[in-house]
C-alpha positions as CSV (number, residue, x, y, z in Angstrom):
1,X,-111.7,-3.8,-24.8
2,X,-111.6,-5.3,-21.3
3,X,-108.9,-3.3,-20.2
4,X,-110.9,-0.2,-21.4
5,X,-114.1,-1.4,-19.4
6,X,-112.5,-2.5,-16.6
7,X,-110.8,1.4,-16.2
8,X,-113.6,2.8,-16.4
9,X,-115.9,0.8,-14.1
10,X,-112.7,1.5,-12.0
11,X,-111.7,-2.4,-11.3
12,X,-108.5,-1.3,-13.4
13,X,-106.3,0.7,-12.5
14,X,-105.6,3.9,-14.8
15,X,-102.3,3.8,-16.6
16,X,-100.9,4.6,-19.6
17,X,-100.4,1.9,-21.4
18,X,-98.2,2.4,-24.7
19,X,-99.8,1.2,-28.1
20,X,-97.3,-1.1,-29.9
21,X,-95.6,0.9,-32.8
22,X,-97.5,3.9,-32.3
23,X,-95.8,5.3,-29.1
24,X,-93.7,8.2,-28.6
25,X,-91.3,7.1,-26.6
26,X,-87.7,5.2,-28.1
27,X,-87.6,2.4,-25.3
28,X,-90.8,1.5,-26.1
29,X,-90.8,1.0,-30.1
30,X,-87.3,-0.6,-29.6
31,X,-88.2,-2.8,-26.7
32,X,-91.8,-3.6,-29.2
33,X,-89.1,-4.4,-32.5
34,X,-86.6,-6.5,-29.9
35,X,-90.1,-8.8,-29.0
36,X,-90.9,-8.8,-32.0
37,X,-87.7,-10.2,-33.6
38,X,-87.2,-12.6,-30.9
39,X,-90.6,-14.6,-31.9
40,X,-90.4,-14.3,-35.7
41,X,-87.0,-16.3,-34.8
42,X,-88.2,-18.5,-32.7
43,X,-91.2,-19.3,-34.7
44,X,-88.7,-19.8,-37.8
45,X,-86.9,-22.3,-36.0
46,X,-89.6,-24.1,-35.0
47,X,-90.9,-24.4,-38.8
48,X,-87.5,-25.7,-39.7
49,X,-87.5,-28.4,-37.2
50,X,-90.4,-29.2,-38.0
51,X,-90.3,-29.7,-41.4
52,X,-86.8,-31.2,-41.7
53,X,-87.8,-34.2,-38.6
């Protein structure tokens, strides 16, 4: 919302910015599942560590 306000008051500037898992483009969607993976694992390891200290 702030980003869409700010673009068009023009304090923004006007890019296009990809939606996550709803782009067209391959590098996106993979770079978005990569992210993605990386903090589900860390956030799993951090449970377990948690819970077995």
């Amino acid at each position: 919302m702030v980003e869409n306000i700010g673009m068009t008051m023009g304090i923004l500037p006007i890019t296009g910015v990809p939606l996550p898992f709803v782009s067209y483009g391959g590098s996106s969607l993979i770079t978005n599942f990569i992210c993605i993976g990386l903090l589900l694992n860390i956030s799993i390891r951090r449970k377990k560590a948690i819970f077995l200290d």
